[in-house]
C-alpha positions as CSV (number, residue, x, y, z in Angstrom):
1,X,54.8,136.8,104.8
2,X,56.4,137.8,101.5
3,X,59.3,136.0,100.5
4,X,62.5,136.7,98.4
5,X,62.2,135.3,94.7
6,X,63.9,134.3,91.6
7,X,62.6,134.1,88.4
8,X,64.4,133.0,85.3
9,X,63.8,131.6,81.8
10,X,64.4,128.0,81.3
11,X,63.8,125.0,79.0
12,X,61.7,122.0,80.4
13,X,60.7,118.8,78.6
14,X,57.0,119.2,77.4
15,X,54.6,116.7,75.2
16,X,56.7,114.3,73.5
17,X,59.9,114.9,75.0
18,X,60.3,118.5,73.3
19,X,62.1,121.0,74.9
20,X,60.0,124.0,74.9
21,X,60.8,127.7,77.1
22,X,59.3,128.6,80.3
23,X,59.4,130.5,83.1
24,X,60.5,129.6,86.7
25,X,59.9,131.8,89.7
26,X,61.0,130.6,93.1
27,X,61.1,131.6,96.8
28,X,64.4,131.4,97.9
29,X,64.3,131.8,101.5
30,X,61.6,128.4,102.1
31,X,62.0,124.8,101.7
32,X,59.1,122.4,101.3
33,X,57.0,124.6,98.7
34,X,53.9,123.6,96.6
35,X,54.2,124.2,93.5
36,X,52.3,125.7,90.3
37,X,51.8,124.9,87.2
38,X,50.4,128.8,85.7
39,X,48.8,128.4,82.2
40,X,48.7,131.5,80.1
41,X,45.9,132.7,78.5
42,X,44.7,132.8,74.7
43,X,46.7,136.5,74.7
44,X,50.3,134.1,75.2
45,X,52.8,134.0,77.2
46,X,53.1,137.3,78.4
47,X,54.5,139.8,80.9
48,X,51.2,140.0,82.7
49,X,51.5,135.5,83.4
50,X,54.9,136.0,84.6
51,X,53.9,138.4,87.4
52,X,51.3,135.9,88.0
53,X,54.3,133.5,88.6
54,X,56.3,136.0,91.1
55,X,53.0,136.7,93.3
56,X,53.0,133.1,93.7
57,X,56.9,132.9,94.6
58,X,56.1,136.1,96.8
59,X,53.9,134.2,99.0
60,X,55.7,131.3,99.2
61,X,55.1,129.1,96.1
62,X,57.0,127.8,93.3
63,X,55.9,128.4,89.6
64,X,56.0,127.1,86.3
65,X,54.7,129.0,82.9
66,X,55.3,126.6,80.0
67,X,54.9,128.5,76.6
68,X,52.5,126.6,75.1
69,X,53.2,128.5,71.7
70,X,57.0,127.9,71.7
71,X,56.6,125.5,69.0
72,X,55.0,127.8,66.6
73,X,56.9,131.0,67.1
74,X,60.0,130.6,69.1
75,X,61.1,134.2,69.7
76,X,58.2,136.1,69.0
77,X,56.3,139.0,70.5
78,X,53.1,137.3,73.1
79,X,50.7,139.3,70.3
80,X,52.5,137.5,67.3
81,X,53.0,134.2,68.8
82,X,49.0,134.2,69.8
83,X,48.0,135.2,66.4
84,X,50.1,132.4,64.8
85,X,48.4,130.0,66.7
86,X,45.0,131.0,67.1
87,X,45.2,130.9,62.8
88,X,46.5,127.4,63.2
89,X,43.2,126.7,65.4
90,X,44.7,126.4,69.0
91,X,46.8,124.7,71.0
92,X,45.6,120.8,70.5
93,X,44.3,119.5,73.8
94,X,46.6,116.2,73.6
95,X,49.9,118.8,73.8
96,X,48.6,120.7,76.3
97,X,47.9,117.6,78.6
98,X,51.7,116.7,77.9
99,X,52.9,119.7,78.6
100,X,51.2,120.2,82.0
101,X,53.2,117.1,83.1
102,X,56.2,118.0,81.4
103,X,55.8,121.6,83.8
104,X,54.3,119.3,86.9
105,X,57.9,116.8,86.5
106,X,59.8,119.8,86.5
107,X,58.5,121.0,89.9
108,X,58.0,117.8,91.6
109,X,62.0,117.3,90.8
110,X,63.1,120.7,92.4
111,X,64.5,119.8,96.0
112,X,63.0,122.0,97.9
113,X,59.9,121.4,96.7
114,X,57.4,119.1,98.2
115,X,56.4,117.4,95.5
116,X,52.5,119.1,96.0
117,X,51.1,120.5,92.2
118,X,48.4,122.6,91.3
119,X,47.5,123.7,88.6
120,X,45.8,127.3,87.3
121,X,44.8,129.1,84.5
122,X,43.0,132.0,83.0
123,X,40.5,132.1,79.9
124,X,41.3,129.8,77.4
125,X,43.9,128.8,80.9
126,X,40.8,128.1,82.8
127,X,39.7,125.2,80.8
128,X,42.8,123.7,79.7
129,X,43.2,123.7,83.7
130,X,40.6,121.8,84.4
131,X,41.2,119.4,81.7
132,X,44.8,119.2,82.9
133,X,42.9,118.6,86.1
134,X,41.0,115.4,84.9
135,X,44.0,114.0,83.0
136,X,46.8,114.1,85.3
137,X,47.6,113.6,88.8
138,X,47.7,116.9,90.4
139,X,46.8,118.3,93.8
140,X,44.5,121.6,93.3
141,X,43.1,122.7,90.3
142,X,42.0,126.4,89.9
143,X,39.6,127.5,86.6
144,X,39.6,131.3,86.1
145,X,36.7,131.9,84.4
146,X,37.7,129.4,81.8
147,X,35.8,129.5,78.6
148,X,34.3,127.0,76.7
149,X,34.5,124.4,79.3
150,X,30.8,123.4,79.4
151,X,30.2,124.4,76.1
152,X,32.0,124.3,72.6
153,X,33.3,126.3,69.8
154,X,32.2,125.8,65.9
155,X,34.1,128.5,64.6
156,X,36.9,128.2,62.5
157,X,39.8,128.7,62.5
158,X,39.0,127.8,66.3
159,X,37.4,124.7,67.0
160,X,37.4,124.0,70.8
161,X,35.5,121.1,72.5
162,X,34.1,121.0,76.0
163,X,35.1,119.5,78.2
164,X,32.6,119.0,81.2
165,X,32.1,115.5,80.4
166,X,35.1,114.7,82.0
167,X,34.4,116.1,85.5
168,X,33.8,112.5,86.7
169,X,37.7,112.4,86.4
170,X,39.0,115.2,87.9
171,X,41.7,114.3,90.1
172,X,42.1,117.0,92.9
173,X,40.0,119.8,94.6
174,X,38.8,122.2,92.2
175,X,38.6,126.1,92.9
176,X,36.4,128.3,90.1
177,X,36.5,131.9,89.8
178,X,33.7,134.0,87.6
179,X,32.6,136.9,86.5
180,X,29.0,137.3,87.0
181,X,28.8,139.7,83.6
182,X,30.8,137.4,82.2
183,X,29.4,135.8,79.0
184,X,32.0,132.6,78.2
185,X,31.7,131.6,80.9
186,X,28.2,132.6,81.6
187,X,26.7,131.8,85.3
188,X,24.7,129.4,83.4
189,X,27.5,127.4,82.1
190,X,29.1,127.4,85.0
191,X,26.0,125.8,87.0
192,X,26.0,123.2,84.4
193,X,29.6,122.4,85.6
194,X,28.2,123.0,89.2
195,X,26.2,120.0,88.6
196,X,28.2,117.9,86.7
197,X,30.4,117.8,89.6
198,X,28.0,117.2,92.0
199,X,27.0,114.1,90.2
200,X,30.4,113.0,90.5
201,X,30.9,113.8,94.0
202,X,33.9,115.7,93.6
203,X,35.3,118.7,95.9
204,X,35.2,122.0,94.3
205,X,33.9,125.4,95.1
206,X,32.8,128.4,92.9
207,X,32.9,131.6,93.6
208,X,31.3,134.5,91.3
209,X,31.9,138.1,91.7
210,X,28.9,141.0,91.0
211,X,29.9,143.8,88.7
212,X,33.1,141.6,87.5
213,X,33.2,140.3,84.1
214,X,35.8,138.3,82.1
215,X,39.7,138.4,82.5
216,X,38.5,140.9,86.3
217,X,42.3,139.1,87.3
218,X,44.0,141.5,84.5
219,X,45.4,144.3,85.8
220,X,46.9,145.3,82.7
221,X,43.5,145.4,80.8
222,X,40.3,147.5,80.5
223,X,38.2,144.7,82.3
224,X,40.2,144.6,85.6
225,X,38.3,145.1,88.6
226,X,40.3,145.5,92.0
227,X,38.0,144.5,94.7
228,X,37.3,141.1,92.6
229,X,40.5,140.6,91.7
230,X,41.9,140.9,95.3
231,X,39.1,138.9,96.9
232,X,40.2,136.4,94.4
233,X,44.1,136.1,95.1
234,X,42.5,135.5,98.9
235,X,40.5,132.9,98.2
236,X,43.5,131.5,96.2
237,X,45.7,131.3,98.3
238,X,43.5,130.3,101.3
239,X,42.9,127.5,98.9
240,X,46.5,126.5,98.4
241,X,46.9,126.3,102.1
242,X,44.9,123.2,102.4
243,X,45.8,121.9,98.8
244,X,49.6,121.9,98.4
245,X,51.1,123.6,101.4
C-alpha cells in the first residue's frame, strides 16, 4: 500500500540540547507507525536522504533526517556543508550518539506513532548506525554498507575509529547491506563484524549483492545498480515488519 505523506523542515533538540534542522516525512492517512531515524551520508544532508525519508512515509513509516552538519554551516549547499566538515575531521561520534536520541525523542513523541525506532544509514550512515545502535535504545538497526566500522581511519584531516568492538552492545536486530565489489566495506570486513556478532549472540543478518559496489542505494550517482538497490528496499522493509511495525 502506498500511503499519503508530508514532509516538512523542522527544528528538533539534538546533542546537548541544541536545536539543529531536520527533516520530517510522515504518512498521513495511518496511525500507530514505526518510525525512522535516516542518517545521511558523508555527501550531507541532501535531496537524495530526503527521498529516502518519503519512501519510508510512502510505505507507511515515519522519518527523521537530523542535519548532522547544521552546526557548522547552517544554510549551506549539502556539497559546502560536507566539505566544511570533512576539513574539520567529521562529525565527532559523542554528537552523533546525541543527536540520534534527540531524532529518536522526536518520533517516540509524535501521537500517532508507536513509539517503535530504527535506525538507518548509508556510508559514513552505516556506521554511525550501528554505533547509534550499540549506544541507544532503539528497535532495528540497518548498516548500509557502512564504512570503517570494522576497521579505522589514520588520515587526517579524517580520523575515524572502528567501531566493532562494541557489537557486544548493540541493542536491537541488526540488518546489513553490501556491496560485494565494495572495498570500505570489503566482504572481509564485514565477516569480521559477522563474527563479532556471533560471539555476542546478537540477531542480525547480512546480505551482499554480486556486481554491486558502494553507495548501489544511490540513484542519483554513477554507482547505482537497480536490481540491488530494489532487492534491498525489499528486504528493508520486510525487515521493518517484524522490527517496528
Amino acid at each position: 500500500m502506498t500511503h499519503n505523506l508530508r514532509a516538512d523542515t523542522i527544528t528538533i533538540l539534538g546533542h546537548g540540547g541544541d536545536e539543529i534542522e531536520a527533516y520530517l516525512a510522515i504518512p498521513t492517512d495511518a496511525q500507530a507507525v514505526g518510525s525512522m531515524v535516516v542518517i545521511h551520508h558523508m555527501p550531507g544532508y541532501d535531496e537524495g536522504t530526503k527521498e529516502i525519508a518519503r519512501k519510508f512515509a510512502a510505505n507507511g513509516y515515519a522519518a527523521l533526517v537530523p542535519n548532522l552538519y547544521y552546526r557548522e554551516a547552517p544554510g549551506a549547499s549539502p556539497d559546502d556543508a560536507a566539505a566544511t566538515v570533512r576539513n574539520a575531521g567529521g562529525v565527532p561520534d559523542e554528537r552523533l550518539v546525541g543527536d540520534v536520541e534527540g531524532a529518536m525523542n522526536h518520533l517516540k513523541a509524535l501521537d500517532f506513532t508507536n513509539g517503535q525506532v530504527g535506525v538507518i544509514g548509508y556510508c559514513s550512515g552505516g556506521r554511525q548506525s550501528f554505533l547509534s545502535g550499540c549506544r541507544l535504545p532503539l528497535n532495528a538497526v540497518i548498516d548500509c554498507y557502512g564504512a570503517f566500522v570494522a576497521v579505522g581511519r589514520d588520515e587526517p584531516p579524517m580520523i575515524v575509529k572502528p567501531v566493532i568492538d562494541e557489537a557486544g552492545n548493540l541493542s536491537a536486530p541488526l540488518l546489513g547491506l553490501f556491496g560485494a565489489d565494495d572495498t570500505f566495506p570489503s566482504p572481509e570486513q564485514n565477516e569480521a563484524l559477522a563474527e563479532a556478532l556471533k560471539a555476542a549472540g546478537k540477531d542480525f543478518t547480512f546480505r551482499t549483492f554480486d556486481g554491486a559496489g558502494h553507495a548501489f542505494f544511490a540513484s542519483d550517482r554513477p554507482s547505482y545498480r537497480p536490481e540491488a538497490a530494489v532487492e534491498g528496499w525489499e528486504d528493508i522493509f520486510t525487515f521493518l515488519a517484524r522490527t517496528i511495525a
